[in-house]
N, C-alpha and C positions, 0 to 999 in steps of 0.2 A: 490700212483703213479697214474696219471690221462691216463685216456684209451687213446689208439691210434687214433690219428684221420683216418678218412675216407679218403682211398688213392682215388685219382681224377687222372684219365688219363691226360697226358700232353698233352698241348693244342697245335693248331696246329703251332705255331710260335715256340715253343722250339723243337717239332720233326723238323720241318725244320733245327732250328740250330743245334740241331747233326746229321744232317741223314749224310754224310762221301762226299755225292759230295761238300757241299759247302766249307769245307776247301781245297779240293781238286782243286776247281775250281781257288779259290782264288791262291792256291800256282802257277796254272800254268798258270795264267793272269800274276802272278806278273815276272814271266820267261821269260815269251816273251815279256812283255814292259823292261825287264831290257837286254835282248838279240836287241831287236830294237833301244834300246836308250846309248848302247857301253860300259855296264854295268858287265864288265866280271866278275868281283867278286859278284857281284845280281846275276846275272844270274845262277853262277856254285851253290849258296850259296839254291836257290830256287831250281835248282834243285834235292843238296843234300836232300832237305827238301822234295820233291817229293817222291824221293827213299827211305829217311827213314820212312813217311807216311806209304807207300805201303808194306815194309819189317816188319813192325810193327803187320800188318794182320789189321790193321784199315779199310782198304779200303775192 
C-alpha cells in the first residue's frame, strides 16, 4: 500500500468556491433578474432555492 500523500491546504480559488456567500449570491441575483424580467416561475423557483439553502444549515 503506497503512503498517503502530503495533504496541501486548499488554495485560494477553491476556498472561494465553497465559502456559502457565492452560491448564495448567485441564487439571489438570479431572483431578482427573474422577478424584474416577469419570470413568476424563476422567480418563486430561486426563491425556493434560497430557503432550501438556508434551512439546510449551509449558510
Amino acid at each position: 500500500m503506497p503512503a498517503p500523500a502530503e495533504t496541501r491546504p486548499a488554495g485560494r480559488l477553491r476556498r472561494g468556491l465553497t465559502e456559502p456567500l457565492l452560491p448564495f449570491a448567485v441564487l439571489a441575483l438570479l431572483a431578482v433578474a427573474a422577478a424584474a424580467s416577469q419570470r413568476t416561475v424563476m422567480c418563486w423557483a430561486s426563491v425556493g432555492a434560497l430557503a432550501g439553502y438556508s434551512l439546510s444549515g449551509s449558510v
